[in-house]
C-alpha positions as a printed NumPy array, in Angstrom:
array([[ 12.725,  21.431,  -0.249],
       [  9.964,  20.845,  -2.649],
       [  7.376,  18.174,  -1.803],
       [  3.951,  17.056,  -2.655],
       [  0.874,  17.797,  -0.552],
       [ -2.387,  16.101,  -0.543],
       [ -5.518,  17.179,   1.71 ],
       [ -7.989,  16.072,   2.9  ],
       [-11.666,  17.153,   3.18 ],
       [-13.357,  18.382,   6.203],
       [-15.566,  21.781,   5.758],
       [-14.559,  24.445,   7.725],
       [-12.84 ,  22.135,   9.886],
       [ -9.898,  22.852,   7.275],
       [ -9.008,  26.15 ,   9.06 ],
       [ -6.692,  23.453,  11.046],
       [ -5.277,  22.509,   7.252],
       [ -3.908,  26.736,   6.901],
       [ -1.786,  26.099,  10.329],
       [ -0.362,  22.839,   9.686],
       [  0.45 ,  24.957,   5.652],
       [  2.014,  27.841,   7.642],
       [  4.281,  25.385,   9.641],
       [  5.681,  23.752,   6.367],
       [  6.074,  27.121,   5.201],
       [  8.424,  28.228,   8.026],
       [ 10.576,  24.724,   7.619],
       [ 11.093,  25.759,   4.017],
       [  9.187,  23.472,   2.443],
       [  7.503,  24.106,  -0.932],
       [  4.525,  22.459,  -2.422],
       [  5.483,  21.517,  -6.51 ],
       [  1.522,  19.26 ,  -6.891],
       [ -0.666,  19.737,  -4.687],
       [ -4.181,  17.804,  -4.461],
       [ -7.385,  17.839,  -2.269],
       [-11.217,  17.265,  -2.115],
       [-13.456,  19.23 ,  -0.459],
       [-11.83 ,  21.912,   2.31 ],
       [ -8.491,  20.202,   1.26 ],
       [ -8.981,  20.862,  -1.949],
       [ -9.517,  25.204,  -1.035],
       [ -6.066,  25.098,   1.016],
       [ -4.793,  23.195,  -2.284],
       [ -6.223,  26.066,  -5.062],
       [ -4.894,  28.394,  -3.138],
       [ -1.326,  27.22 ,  -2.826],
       [ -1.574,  26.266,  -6.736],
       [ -2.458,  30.194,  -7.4  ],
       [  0.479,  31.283,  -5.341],
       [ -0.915,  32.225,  -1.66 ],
       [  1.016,  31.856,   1.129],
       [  0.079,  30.82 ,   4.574],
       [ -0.316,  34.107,   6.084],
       [ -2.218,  35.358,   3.161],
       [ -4.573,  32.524,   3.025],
       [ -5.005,  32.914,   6.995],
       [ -5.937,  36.772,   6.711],
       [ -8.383,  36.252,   3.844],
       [-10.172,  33.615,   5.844],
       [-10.562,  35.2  ,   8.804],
       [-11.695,  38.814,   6.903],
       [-14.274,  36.978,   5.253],
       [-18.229,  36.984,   6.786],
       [-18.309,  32.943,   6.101],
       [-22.346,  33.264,   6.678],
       [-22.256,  35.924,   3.163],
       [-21.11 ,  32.351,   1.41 ],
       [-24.64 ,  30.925,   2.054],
       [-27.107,  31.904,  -0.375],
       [-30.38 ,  30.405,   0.222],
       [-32.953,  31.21 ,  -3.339],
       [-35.673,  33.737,  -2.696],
       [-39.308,  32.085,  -2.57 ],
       [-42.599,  34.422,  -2.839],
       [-43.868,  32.58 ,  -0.305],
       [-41.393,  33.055,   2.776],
       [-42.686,  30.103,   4.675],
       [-40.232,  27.734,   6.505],
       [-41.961,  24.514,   4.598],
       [-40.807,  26.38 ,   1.11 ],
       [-36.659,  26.027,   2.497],
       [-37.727,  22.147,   2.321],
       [-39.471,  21.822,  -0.655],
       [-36.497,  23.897,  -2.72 ],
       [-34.872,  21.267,  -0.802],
       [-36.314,  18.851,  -2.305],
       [-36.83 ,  20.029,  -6.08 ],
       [-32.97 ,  21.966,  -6.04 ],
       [-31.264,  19.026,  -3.696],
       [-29.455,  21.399,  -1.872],
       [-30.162,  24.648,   0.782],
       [-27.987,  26.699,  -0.405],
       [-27.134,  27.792,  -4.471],
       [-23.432,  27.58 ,  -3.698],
       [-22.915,  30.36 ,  -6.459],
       [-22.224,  32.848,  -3.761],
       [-19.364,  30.577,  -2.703],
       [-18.127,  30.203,  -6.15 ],
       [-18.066,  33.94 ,  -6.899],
       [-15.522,  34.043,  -3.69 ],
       [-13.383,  31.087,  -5.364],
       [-13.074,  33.371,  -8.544],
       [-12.198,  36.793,  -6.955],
       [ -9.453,  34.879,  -4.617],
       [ -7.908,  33.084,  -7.41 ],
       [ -8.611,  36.035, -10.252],
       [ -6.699,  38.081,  -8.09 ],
       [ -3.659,  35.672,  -8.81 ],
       [ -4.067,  35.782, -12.27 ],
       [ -5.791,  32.145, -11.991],
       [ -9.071,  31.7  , -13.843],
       [ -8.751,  28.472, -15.767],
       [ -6.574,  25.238, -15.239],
       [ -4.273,  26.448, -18.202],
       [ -3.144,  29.403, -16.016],
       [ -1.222,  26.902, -13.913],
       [  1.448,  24.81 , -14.931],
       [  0.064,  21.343, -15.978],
       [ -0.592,  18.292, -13.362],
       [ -0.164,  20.716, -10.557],
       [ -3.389,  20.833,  -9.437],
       [ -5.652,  18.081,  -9.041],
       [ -9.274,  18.136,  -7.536],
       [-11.69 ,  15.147,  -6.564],
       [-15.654,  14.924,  -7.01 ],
       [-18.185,  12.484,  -7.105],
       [-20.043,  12.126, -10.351],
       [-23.567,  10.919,  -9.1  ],
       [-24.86 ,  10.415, -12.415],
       [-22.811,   7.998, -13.618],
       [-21.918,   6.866,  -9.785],
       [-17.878,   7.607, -10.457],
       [-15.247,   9.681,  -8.958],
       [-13.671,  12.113, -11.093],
       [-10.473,  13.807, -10.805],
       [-10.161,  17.656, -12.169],
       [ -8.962,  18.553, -14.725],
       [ -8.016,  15.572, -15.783],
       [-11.055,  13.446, -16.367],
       [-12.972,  16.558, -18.23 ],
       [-12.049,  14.929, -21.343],
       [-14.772,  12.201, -21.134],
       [-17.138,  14.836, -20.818],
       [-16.452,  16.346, -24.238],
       [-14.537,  19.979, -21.868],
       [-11.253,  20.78 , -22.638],
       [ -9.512,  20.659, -19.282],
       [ -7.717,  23.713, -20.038],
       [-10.393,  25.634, -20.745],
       [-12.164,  24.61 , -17.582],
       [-12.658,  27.345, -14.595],
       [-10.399,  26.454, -11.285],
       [-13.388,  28.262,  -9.368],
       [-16.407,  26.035, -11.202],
       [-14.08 ,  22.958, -10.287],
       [-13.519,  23.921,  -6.703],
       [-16.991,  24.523,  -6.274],
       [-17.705,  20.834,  -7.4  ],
       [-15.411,  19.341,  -5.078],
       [-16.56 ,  21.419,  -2.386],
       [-20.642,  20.321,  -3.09 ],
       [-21.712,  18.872,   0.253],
       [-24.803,  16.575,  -0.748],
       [-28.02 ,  18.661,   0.336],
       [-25.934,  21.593,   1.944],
       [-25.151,  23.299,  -1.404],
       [-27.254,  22.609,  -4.97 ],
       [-25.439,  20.123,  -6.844],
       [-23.39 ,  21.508, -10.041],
       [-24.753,  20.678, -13.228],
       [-21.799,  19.432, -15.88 ],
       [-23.335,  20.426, -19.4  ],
       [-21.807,  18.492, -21.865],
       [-21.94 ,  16.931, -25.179],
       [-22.483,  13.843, -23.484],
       [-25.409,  14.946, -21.7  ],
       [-25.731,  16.609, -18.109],
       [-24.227,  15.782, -14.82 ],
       [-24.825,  15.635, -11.072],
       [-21.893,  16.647,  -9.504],
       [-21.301,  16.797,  -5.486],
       [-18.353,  17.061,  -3.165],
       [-15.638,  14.584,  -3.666],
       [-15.838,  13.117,   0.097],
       [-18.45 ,  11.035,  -0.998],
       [-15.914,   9.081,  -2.939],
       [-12.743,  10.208,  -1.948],
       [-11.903,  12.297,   1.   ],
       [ -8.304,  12.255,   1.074],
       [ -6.346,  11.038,  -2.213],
       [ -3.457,  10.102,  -1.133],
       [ -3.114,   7.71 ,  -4.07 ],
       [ -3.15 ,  10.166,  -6.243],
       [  0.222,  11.277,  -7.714],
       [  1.351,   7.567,  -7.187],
       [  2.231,   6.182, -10.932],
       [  1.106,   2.972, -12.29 ],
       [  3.786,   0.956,  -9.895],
       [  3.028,   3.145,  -6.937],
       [  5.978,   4.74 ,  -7.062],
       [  6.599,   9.141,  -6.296],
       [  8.231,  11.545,  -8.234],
       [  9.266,  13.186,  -5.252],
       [  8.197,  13.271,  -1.182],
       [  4.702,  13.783,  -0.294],
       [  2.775,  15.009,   2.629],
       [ -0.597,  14.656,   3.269],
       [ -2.808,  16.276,   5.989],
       [ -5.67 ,  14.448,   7.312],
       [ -8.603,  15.851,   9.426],
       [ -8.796,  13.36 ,  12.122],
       [ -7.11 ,  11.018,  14.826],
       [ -4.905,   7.565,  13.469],
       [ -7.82 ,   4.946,  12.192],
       [ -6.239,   2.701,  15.283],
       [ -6.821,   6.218,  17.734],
       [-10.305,   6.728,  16.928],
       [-13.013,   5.156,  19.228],
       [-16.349,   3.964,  18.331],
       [-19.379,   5.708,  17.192],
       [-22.538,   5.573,  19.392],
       [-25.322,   4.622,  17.188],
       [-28.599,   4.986,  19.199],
       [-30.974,   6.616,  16.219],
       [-31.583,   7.527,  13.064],
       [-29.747,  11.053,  12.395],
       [-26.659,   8.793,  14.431],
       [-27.028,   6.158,  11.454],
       [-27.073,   8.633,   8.952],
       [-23.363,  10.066,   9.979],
       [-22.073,   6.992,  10.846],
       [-23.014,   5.524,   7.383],
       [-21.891,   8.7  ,   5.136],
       [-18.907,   8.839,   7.195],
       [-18.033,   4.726,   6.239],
       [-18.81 ,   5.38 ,   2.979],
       [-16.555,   8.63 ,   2.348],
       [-13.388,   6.729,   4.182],
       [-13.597,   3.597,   2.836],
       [-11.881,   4.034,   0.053],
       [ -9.373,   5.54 ,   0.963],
       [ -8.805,   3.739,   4.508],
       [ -8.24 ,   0.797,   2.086],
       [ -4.916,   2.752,   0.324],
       [ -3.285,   3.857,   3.547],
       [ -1.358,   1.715,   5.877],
       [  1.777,   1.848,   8.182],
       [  3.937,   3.014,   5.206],
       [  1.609,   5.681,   4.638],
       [  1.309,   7.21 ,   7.717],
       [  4.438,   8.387,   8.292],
       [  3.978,  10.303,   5.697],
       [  0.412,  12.047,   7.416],
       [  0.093,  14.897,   9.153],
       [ -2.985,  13.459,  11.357],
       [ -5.005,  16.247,  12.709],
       [ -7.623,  15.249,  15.284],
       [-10.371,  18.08 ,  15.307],
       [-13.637,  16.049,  15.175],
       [-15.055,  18.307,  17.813],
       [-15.414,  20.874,  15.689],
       [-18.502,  21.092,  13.065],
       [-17.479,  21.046,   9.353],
       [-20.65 ,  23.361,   8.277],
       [-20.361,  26.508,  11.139],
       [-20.081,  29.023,   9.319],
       [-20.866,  31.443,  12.354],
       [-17.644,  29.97 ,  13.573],
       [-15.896,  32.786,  15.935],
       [-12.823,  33.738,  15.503],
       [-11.393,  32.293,  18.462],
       [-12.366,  28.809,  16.882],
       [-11.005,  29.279,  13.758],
       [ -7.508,  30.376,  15.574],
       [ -7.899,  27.348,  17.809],
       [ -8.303,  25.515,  14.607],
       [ -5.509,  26.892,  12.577],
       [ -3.259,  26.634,  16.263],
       [ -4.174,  23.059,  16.311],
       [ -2.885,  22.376,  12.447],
       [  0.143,  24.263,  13.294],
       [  1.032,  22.209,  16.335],
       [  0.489,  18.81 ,  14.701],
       [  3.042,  19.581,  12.019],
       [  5.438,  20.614,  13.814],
       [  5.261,  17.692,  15.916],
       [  5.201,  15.404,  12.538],
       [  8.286,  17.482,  11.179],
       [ 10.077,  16.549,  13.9  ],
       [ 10.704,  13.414,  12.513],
       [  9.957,  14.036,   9.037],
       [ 11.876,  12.821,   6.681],
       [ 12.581,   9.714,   8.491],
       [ 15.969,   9.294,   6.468],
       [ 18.217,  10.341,   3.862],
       [ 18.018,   7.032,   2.824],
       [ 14.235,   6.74 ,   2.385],
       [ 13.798,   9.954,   0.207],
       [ 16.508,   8.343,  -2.153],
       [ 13.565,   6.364,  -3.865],
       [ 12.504,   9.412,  -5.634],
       [ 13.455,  10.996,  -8.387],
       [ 13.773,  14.614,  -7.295],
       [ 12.461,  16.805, -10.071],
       [ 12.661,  20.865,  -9.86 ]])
């Protein structure tokens, strides 16, 4: 059956994301769009390019995650210079490293710029800070003065995956002048909205995957000092939006994966987390496909397009 998939963001919780793919996968279902921001939007590249579960699994787990953290070289190897690059580059690490991976994983599938796939089925979110806007990639290139075509999947994927002060932001040099780009959680951390047409309406069934309990499930947050603040507030800010969009109707429709245990930026993660992880995304969708679609007579609404 071919569906829709939209996922959400999450770091390297989105090892969970490759287990709850791999379960689809085995049910025979087949991704036509596909969407994400962030880690969602990795899972989402690399089902565009033509990876399957198992492939995406082994390639994640070969890889020395640390090697994708590439601080810049100072003359002065003092801990105080890692804060004032900080400061001056707005980010710890480059992120180049990580977007040299991006383009020898999807190079190897023949994918280097959005052209190589077929059109709309790929769509990536980031947050333009300059012009304080969410952007959607490819398609809103074109009010930068860059052919979306033209455009690499790998530069893209690096913008969506920017997390604000972990990585250097990505500069956008255009015609219309440059631009601070960062990961698309600030904005927009899981799109669901975002193959719905102008009436709301789906070409076909969708499935998204979300990195966390139900909104009704989740307890809480213990706010007792200033660090506390800080991730309660970025974490308001990068659901709001999108808590807005879903309700009831949508979540039957989520594959709701509650790993908030886990750390989004360990990238010493052992393996036996990252197989807990995927083991956990696995389990969740099978669950959800249990009763999944709910009824011949609710997938009637769509037109079913192959």
């Amino acid at each position: 059956m071919l569906i829709d998939g939209v996922f959400a963001g999450g770091g390297l919780k989105g090892f969970a994301l490759v287990g709850a793919y791999q379960a689809l996968e085995e049910r025979g279902y087949r991704f036509k769009r596909v969407a994400g921001t962030s880690a969602g939007a990795i899972l989402a590249c690399f089902i565009a390019a033509g990876y399957t579960g198992k492939e995406i699994e082994q390639m994640m787990q070969e890889e020395d995650l640390q090697s994708l953290l590439d601080p810049r070289q100072t003359l002065l190897p003092i801990p105080f210079m890692k804060w004032l690059l900080l400061y001056w580059r707005m980010g710890l690490y480059q992120g180049k490293a990580l977007e040299d991976w991006f383009f020898e994983k999807l190079s190897a599938k023949g994918v280097y710029n959005f052209a190589d796939l077929p059109e709309g089925s790929l769509k990536l979110v980031a947050s333009d800070l300059t012009h304080g806007k969410m952007i959607v990639l490819p398609d809103d290139l074109v009010h930068y003065g860059i052919e979306p075509g033209m455009f690499s999947v790998a530069r893209a994927l690096r913008m969506s995956c920017n997390i604000p002060f972990f990585f250097e932001p990505v500069r956008i040099k255009a015609p219309t002048g440059d631009t601070i780009v960062v990961d698309g959680g600030v904005l927009s951390n899981f799109p669901m909205w975002i193959f719905d047409d102008s009436e709301g309406r789906r070409e076909r069934p969708l499935i998204g995957m979300k990195l966390s309990h139900r909104k009704d499930d989740m307890g809480g947050r213990e706010i007792g000092n200033a660090l506390n603040l800080f991730e309660a507030l970025f974490s308001t800010m990068k659901n709001a939006h999108d808590d807005r969009y879903i309700s009831r109707k949508h979540e039957k429709d989520i594959i709701f994966i509650p790993v908030e245990q886990y750390s989004a930026t360990q990238f010493n993660m052992e393996d036996e987390q990252k197989e807990s992880l995927m083991s956990i995304g696995k389990s969740r969708a099978n669950e959800f496909l249990r009763t999944w679609p709910h009824s011949m007579e609710g997938t009637r609404k769509f037109r079913m397009i192959v």
